[in-house]
C-alpha positions in Angstrom: -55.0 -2.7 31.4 -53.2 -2.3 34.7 -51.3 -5.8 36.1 -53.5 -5.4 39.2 -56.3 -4.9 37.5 -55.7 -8.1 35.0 -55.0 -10.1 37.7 -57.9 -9.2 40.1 -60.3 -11.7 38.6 -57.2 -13.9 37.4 -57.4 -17.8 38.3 -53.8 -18.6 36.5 -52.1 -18.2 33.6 -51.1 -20.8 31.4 -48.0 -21.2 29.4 -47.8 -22.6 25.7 -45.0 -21.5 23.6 -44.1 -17.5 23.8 -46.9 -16.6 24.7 -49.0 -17.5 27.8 -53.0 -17.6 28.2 -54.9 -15.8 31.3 -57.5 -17.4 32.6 -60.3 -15.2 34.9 -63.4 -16.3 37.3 -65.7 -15.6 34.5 -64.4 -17.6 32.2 -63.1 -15.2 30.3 -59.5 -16.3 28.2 -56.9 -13.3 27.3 -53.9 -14.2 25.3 -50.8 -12.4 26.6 -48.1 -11.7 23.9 -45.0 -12.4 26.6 -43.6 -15.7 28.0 -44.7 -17.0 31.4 -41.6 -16.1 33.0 -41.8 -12.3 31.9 -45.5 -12.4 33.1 -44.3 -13.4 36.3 -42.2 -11.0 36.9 -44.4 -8.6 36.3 -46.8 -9.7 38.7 -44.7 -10.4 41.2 -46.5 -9.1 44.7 -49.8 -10.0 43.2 -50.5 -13.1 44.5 -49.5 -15.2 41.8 -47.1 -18.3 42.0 -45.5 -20.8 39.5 -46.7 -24.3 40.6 -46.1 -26.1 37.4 -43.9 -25.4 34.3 -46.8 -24.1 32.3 -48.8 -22.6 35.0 -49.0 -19.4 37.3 -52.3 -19.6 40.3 -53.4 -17.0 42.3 -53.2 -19.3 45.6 -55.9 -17.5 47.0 -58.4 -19.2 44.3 -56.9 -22.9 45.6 -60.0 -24.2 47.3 -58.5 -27.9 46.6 -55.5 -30.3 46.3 -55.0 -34.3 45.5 -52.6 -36.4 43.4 -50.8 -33.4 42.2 -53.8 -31.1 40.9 -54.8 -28.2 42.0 -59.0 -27.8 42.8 -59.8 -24.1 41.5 -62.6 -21.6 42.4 -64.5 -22.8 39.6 -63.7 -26.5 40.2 -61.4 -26.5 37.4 -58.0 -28.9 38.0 -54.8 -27.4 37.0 -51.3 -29.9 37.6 -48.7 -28.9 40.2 -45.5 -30.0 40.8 -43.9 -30.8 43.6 -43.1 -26.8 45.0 -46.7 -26.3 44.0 -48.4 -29.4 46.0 -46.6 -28.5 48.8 -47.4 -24.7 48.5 -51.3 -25.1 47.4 -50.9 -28.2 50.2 -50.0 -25.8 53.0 -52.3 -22.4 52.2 -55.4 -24.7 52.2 -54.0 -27.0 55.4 -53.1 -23.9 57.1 -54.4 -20.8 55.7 -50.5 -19.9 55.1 -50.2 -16.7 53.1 -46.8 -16.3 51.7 
């Protein structure tokens, strides 16, 4: 499977130990056999950004932001850190694609 093509219907990935989780709109889960940080890197251009420690987002499925959680597509909450408040903060406040 193509990177574009895994992360068309992506919503984030999810780190836990050396391996990360993906997480798509249909609630679909796919372990991925690599780190986070090798993940994204490999997506890089694709849409995705690290908001958290553990946690990758396609921005574009951000529909929602309060007390450090990101609102998701399919209302699920993911936590963001500070860079990722402020980023999730400013494409929903202003439609800001980076």
């Amino acid at each position: 499977l193509s990177i574009s093509r895994m992360t068309e219907n992506l919503l984030y990935a999810k780190s836990f130990g050396q391996k990360c989780t993906l997480h798509f709109k249909d609630g679909e889960k796919l372990e991925y056999n690599y780190r986070l940080s090798i993940f994204e890197q490999r997506t890089s251009g694709e849409g995705l950004f690290r908001v958290h420690r553990f946690y990758l987002l396609k921005l574009s499925e951000a529909i929602g932001y309060a007390e450090y959680q990101a609102k998701l597509s399919n209302n699920e909450l993911i936590p963001l850190n500070e860079y990722g408040y402020e980023l999730v903060r400013n494409f929903i406040d202003n439609k800001i694609h980076p």
